[in-house]
MARMINU-978207 format. One record per residue: x, y, z of N, C-alpha, C, O, CB in turn; residue number from 1. Coordinates in pm, whole numbers. Glycine has a CB too. Example, Ala and Ser with C-alpha at 12.3 -4.5 7.8 and 13.67 -1.06 7.14 Angstrom:
2
1319 | -569 | 780 | 1230 | -450 | 780 | 1320 | -330 | 780 | 1424 | -332 | 846 | 1131 | -447 | 905 | 1
1285 | -225 | 708 | 1367 | -106 | 714 | 1290 | 3 | 787 | 1341 | 114 | 804 | 1408 | -60 | 572 | 2
This chain:
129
6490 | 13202 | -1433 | 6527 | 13111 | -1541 | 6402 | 13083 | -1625 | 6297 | 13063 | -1563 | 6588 | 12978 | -1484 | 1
6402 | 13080 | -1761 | 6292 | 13035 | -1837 | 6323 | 12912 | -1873 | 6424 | 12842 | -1864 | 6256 | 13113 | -1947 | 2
6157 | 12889 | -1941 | 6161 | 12726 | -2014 | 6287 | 12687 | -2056 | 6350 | 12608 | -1986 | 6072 | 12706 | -2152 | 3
6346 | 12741 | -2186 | 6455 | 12749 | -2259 | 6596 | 12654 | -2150 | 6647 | 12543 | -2150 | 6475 | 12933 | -2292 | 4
6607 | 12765 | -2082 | 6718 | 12731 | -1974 | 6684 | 12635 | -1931 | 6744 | 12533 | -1965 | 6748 | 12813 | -1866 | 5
6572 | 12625 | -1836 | 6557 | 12470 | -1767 | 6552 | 12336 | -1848 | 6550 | 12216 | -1820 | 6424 | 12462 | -1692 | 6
6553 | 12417 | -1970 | 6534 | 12256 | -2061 | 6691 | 12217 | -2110 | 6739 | 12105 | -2130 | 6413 | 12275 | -2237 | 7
6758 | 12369 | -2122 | 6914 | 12293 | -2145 | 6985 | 12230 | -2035 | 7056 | 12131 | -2053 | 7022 | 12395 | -2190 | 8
6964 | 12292 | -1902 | 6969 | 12262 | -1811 | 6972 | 12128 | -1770 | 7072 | 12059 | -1751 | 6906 | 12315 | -1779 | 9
6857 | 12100 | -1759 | 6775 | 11953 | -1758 | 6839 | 11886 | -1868 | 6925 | 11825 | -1805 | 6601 | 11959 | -1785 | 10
6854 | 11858 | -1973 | 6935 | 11773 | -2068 | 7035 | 11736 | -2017 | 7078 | 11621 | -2010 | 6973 | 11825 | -2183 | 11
7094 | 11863 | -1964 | 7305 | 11830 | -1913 | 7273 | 11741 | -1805 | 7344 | 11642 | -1795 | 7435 | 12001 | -1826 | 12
7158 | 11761 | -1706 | 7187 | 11702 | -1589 | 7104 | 11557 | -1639 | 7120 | 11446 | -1587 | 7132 | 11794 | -1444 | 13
7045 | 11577 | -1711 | 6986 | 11395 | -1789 | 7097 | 11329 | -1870 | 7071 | 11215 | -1909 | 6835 | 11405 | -1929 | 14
7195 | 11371 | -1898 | 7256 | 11306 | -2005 | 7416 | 11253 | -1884 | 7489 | 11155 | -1896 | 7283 | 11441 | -2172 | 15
7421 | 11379 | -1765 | 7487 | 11331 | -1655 | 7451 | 11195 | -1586 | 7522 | 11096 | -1574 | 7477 | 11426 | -1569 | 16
7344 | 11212 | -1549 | 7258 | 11082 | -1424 | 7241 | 10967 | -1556 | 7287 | 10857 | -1522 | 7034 | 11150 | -1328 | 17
7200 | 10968 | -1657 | 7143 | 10873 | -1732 | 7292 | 10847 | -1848 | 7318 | 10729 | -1876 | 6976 | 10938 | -1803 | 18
7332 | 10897 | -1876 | 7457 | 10897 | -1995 | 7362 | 10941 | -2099 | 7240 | 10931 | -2116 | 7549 | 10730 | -2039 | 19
7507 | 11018 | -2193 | 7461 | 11104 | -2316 | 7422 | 10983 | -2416 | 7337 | 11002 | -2503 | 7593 | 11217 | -2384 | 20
7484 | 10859 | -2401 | 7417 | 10742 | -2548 | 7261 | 10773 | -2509 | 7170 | 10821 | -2575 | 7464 | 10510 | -2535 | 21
7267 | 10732 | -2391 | 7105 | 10678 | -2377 | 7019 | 10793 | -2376 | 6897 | 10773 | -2376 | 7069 | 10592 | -2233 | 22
7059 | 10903 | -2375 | 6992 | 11015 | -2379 | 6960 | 11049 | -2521 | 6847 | 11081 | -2558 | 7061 | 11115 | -2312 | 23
7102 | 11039 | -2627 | 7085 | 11097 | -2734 | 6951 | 10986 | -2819 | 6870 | 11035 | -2898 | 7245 | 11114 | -2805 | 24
6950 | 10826 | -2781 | 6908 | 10744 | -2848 | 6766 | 10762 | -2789 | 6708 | 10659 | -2822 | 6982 | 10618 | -2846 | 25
6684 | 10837 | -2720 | 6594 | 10843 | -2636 | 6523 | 11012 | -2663 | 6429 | 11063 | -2604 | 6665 | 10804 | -2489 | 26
6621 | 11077 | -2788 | 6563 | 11183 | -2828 | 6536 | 11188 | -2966 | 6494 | 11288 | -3025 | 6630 | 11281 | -2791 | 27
6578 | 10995 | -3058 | 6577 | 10983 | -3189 | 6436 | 10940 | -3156 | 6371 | 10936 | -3261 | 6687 | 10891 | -3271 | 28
6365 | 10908 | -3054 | 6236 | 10865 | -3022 | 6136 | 10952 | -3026 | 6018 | 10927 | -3053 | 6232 | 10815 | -2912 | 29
6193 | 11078 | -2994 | 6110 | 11188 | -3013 | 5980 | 11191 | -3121 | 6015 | 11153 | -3232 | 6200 | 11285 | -3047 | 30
5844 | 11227 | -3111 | 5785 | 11253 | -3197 | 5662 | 11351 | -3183 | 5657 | 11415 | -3078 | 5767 | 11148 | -3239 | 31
5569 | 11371 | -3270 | 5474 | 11481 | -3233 | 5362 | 11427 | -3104 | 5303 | 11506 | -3031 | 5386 | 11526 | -3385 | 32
5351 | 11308 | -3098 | 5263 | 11280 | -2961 | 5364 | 11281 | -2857 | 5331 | 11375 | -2786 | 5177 | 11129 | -2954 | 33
5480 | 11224 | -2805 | 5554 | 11222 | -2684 | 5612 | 11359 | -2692 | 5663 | 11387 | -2583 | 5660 | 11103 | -2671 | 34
5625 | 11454 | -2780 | 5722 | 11599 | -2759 | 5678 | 11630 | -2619 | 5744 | 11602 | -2519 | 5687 | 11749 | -2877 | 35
5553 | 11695 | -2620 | 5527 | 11813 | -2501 | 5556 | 11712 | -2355 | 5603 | 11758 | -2251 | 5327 | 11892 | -2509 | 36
5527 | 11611 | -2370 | 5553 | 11521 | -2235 | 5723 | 11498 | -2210 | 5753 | 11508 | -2091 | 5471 | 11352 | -2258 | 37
5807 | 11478 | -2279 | 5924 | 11471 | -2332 | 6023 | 11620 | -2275 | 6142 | 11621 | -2245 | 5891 | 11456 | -2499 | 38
5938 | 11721 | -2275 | 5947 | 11869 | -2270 | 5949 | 11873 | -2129 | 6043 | 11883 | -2051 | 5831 | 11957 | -2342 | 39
5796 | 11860 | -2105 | 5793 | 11824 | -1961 | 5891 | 11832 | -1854 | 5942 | 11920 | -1785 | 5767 | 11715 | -1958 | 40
5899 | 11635 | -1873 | 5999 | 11561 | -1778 | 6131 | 11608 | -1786 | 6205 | 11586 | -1689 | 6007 | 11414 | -1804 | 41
6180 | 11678 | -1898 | 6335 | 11759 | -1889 | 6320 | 11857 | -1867 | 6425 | 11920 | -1855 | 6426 | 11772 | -1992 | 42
6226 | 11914 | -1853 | 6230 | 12080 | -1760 | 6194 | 12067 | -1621 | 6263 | 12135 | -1544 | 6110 | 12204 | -1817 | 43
6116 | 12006 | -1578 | 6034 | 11966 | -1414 | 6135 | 11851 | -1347 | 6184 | 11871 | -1236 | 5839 | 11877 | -1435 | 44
6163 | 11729 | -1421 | 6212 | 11637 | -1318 | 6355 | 11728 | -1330 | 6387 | 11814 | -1248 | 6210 | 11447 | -1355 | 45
6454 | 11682 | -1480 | 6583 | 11685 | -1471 | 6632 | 11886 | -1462 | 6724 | 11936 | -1397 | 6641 | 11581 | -1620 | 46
6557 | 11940 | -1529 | 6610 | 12070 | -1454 | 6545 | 12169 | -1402 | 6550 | 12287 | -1436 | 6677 | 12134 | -1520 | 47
6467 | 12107 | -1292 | 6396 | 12200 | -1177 | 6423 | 12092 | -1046 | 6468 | 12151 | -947 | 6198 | 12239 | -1211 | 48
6403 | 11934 | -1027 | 6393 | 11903 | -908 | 6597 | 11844 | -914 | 6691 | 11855 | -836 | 6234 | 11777 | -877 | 49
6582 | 11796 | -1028 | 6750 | 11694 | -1027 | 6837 | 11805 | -999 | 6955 | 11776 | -977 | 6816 | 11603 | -1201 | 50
6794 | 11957 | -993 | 6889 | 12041 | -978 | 6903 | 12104 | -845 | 6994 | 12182 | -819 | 6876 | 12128 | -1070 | 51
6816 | 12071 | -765 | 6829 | 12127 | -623 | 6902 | 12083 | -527 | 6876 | 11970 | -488 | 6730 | 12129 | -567 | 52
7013 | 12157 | -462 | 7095 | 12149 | -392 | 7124 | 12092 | -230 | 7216 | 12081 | -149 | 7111 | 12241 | -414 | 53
6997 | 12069 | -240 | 6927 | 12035 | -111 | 7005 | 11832 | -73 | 7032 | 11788 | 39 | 6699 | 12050 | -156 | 54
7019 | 11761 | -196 | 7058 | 11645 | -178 | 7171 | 11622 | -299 | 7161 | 11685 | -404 | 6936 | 11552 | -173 | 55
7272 | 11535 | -276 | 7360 | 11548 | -367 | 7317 | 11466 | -454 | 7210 | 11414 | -424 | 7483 | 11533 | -334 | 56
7375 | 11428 | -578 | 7348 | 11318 | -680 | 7349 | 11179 | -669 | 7283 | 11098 | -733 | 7421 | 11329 | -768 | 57
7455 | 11154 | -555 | 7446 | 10985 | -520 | 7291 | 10974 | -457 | 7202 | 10900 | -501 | 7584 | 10923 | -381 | 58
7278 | 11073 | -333 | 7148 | 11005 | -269 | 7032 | 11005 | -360 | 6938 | 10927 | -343 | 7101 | 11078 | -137 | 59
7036 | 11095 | -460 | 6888 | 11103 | -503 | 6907 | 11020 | -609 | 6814 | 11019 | -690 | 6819 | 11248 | -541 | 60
7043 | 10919 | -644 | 7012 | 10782 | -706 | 6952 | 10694 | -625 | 6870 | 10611 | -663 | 7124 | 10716 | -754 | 61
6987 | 10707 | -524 | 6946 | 10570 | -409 | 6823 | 10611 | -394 | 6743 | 10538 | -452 | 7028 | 10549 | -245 | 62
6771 | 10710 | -333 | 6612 | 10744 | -343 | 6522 | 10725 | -466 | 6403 | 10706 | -440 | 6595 | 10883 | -317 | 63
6562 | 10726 | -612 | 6492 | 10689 | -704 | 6517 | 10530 | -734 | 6417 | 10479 | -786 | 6519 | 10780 | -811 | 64
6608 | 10453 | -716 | 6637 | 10335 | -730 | 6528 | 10235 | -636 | 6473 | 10133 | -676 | 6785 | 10330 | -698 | 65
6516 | 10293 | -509 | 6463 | 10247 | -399 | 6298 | 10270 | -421 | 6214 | 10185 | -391 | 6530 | 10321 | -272 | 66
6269 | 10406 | -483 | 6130 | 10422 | -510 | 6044 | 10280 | -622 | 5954 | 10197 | -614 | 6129 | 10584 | -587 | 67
6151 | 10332 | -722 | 6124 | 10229 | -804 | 6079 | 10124 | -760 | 5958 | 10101 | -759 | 6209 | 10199 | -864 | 68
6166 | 10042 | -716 | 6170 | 9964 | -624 | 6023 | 9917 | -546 | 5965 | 9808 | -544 | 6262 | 10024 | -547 | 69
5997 | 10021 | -497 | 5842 | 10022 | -408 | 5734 | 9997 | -493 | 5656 | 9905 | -471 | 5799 | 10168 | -335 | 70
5718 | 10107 | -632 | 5654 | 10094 | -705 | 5619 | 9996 | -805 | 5523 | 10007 | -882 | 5670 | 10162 | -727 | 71
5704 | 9894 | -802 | 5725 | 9816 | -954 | 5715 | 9874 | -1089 | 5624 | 9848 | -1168 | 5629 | 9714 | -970 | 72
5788 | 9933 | -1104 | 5843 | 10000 | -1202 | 6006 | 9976 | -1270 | 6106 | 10043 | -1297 | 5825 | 10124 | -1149 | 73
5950 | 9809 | -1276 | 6118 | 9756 | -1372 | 6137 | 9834 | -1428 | 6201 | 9915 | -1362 | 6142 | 9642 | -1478 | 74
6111 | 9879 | -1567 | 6186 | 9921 | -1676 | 6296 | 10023 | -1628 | 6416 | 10000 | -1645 | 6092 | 9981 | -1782 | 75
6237 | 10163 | -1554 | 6256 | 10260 | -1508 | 6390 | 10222 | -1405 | 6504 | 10267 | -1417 | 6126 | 10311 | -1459 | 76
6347 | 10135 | -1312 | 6449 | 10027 | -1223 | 6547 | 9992 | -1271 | 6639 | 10010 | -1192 | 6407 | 9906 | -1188 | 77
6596 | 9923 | -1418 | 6665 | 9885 | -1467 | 6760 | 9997 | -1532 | 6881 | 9976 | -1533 | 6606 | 9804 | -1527 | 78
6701 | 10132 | -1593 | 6713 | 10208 | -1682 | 6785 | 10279 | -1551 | 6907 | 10278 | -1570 | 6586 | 10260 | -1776 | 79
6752 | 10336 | -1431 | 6843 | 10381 | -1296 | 6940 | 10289 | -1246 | 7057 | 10316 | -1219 | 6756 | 10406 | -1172 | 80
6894 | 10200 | -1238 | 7021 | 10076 | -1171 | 7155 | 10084 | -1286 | 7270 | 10082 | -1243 | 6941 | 9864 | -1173 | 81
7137 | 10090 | -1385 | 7220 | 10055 | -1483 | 7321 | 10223 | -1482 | 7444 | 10217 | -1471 | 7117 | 10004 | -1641 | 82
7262 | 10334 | -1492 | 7317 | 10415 | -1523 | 7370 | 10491 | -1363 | 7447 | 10586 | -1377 | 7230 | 10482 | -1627 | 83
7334 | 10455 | -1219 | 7407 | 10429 | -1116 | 7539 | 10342 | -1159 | 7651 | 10385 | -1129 | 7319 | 10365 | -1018 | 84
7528 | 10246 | -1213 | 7666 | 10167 | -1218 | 7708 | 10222 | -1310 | 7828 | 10224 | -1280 | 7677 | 10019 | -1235 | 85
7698 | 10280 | -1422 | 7806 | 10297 | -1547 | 7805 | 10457 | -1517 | 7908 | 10499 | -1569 | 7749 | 10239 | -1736 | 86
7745 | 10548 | -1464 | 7766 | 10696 | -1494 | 7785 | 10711 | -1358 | 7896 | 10758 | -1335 | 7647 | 10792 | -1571 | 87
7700 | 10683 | -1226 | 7750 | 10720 | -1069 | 7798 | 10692 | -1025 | 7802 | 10745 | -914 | 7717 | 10726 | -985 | 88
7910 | 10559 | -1054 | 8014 | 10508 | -925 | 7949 | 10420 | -872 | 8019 | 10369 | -785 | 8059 | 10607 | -808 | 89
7845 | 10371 | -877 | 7822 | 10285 | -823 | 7873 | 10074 | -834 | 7895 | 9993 | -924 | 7709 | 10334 | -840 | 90
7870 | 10074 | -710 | 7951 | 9920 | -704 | 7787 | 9835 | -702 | 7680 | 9883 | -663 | 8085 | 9885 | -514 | 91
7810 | 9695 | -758 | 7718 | 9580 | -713 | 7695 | 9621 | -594 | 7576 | 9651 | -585 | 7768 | 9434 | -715 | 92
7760 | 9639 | -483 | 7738 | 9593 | -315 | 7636 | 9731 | -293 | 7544 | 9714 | -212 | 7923 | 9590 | -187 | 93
7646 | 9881 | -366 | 7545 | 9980 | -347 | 7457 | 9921 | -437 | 7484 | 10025 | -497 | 7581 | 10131 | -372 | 94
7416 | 9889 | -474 | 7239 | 9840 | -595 | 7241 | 9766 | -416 | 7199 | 9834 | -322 | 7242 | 9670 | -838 | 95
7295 | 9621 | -394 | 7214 | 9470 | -293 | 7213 | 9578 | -184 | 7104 | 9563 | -130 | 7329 | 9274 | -243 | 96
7275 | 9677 | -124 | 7242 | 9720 | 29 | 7138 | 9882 | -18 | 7148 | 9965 | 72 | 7435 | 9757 | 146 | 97
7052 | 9927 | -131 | 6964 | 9970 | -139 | 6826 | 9833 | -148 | 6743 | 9814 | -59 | 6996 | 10066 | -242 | 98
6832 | 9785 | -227 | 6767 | 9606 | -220 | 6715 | 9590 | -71 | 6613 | 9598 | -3 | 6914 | 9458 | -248 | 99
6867 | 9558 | -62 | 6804 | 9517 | 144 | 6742 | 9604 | 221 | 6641 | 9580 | 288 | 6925 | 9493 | 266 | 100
6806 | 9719 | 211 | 6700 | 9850 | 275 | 6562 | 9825 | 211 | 6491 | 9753 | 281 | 6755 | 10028 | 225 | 101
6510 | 9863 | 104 | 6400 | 9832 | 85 | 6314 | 9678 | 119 | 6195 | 9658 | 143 | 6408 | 9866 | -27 | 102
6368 | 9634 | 114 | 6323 | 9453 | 135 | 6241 | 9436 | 273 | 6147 | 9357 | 281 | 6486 | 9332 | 154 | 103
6287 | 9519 | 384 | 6197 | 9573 | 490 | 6085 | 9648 | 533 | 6002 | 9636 | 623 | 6241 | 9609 | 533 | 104
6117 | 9763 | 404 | 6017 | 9903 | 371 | 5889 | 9879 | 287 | 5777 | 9928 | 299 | 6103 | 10021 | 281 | 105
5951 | 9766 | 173 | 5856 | 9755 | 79 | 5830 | 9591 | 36 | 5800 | 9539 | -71 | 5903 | 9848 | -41 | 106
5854 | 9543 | 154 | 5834 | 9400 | 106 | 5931 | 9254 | 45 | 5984 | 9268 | -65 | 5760 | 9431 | 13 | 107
5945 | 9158 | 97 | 6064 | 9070 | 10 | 6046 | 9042 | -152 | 6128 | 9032 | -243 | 6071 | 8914 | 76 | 108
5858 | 9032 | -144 | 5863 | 9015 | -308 | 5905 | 9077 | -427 | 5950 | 9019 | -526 | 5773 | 9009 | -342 | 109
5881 | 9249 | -404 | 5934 | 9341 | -431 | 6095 | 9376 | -413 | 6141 | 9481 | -457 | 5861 | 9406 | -381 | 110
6177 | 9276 | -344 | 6324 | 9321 | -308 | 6358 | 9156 | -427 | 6461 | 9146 | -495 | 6384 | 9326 | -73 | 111
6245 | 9046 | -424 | 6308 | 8982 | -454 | 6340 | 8944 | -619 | 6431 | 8873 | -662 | 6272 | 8911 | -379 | 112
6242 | 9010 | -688 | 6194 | 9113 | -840 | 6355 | 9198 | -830 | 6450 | 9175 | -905 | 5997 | 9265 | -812 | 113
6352 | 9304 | -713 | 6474 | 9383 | -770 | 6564 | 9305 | -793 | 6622 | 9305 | -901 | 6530 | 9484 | -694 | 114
6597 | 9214 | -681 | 6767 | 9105 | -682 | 6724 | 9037 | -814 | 6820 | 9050 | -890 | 6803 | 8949 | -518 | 115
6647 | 8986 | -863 | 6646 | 8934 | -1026 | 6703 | 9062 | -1139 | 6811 | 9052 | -1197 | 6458 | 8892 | -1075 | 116
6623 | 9164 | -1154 | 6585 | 9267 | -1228 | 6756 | 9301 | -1248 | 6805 | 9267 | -1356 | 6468 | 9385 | -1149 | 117
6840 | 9365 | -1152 | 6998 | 9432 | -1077 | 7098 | 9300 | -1127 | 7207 | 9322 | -1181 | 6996 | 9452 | -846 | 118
7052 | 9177 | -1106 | 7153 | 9054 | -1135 | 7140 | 9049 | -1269 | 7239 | 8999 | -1322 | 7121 | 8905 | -1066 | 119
7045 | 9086 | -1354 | 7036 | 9084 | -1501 | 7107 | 9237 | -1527 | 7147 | 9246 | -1643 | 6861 | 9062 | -1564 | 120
7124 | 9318 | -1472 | 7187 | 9449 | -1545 | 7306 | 9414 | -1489 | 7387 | 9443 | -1577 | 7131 | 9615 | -1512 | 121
7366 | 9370 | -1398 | 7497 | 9357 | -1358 | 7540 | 9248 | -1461 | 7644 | 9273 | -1521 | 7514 | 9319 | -1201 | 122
7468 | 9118 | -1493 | 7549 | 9030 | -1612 | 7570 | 9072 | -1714 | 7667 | 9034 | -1780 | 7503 | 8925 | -1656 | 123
7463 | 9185 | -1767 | 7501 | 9247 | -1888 | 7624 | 9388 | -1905 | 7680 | 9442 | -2000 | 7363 | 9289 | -1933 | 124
7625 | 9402 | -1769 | 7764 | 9461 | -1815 | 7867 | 9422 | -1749 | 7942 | 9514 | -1715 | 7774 | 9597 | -1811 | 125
7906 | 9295 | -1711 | 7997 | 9209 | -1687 | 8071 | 9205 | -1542 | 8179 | 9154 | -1512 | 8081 | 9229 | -1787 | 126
7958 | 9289 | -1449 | 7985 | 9335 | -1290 | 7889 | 9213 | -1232 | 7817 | 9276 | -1155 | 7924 | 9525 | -1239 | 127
7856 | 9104 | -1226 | 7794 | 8989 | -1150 | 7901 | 8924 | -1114 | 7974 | 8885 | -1204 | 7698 | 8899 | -1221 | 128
7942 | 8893 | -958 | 8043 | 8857 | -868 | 7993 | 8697 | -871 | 8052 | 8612 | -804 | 8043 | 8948 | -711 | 129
């Protein structure tokens, strides 16, 4: 497979995991300093690693949700949490029992940032129980 391919590739499977709005509105951003990095991350993350068969698409939401998570990396956190619930099926009760898993692994302060961070993307799209 060449560049070419992995980059169409990588789009379909970014515009799958993330949704095509947020994808298309995230390529009007495009410009001559972010291109080649931009290039990058849709050929290497979304169509070379998001494409390996090795784990299906739910887990390797929960594994990036959860990383996040470790890392403090809201934005990114929010930007996965959100598109788990509106593009993967995901329920409130999968975001709080990745939360709790981590809350052991990586700390309460860090679980307790996510339960803020997840309760603000769940009010905004009208899934807060």
């Amino acid at each position: 497979m060449d560049d070419k391919e992995r980059h169409e590739r990588g789009m379909a499977k970014r515009s799958k995991v993330l949704g095509k709005e947020w994808v298309d509105r995230s390529v009007t951003k495009k410009t001559a300093f972010n291109a080649d990095f931009l290039d990058l991350l849709t050929r290497y993350a979304w169509g070379d690693v998001w494409q390996r068969d090795h784990y299906d698409e739910r887990t390797r939401r929960v594994l990036v949700i959860g990383t996040l998570l470790a890392l403090d990396k809201w934005d990114e956190f929010r930007l996965h949490t959100r598109a788990a619930l509106v593009e993967g099926g995901f329920t409130a009760d999968d975001i709080k029992e990745i939360i709790m898993q981590q809350a052991i692994y990586c700390g309460i302060p860090a679980a307790n940032h996510a339960m803020k961070e997840a309760a603000e993307v769940l009010a905004e799209l009208g899934k807060l129980k």
